[in-house]
VMD Tcl script that draws the C-alpha trace (Angstrom):
set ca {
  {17.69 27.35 0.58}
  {21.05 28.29 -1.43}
  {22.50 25.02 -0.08}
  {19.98 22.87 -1.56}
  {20.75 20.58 -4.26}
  {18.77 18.31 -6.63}
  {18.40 14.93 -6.17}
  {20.27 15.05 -2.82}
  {17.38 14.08 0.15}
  {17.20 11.13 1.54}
  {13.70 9.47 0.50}
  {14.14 6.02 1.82}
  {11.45 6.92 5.06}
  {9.49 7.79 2.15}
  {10.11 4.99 0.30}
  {9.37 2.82 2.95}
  {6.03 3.82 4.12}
  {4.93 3.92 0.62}
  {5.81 -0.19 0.16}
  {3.81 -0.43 3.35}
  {0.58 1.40 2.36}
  {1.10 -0.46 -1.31}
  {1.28 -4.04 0.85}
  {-1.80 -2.84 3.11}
  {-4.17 -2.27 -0.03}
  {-2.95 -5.18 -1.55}
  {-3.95 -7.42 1.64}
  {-7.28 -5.43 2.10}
  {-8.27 -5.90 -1.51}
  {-7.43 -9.68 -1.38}
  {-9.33 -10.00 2.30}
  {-12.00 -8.39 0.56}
  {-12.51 -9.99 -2.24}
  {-11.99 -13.32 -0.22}
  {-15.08 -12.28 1.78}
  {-17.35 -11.72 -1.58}
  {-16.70 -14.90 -2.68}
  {-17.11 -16.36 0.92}
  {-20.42 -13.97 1.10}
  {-21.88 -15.58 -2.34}
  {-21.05 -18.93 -1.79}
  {-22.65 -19.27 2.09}
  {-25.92 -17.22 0.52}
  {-25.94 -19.02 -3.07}
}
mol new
graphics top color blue
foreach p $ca { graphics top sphere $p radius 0.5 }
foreach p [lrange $ca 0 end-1] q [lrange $ca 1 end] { graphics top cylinder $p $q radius 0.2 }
display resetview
């Protein structure tokens, strides 16, 4: 640990998989929300 210094690891893995997870709940939400509407116009 002495050689460690701040700001200095590579977070772009992280970065990554958090733009994925942040595009998969924006997707899910929207396929969602398209099935409401498709849900309370077929029953309406």
């Amino acid at each position: 640990m002495a050689d460690y210094k701040p700001g200095n690891m590579d977070i772009r893995v992280q970065e990554r998989t958090f733009a994925g997870f942040v595009r998969f709940v924006t997707v899910a939400v929207i396929v969602i929300l398209c099935f409401l509407v498709f849900l309370a116009l077929v029953n309406g």
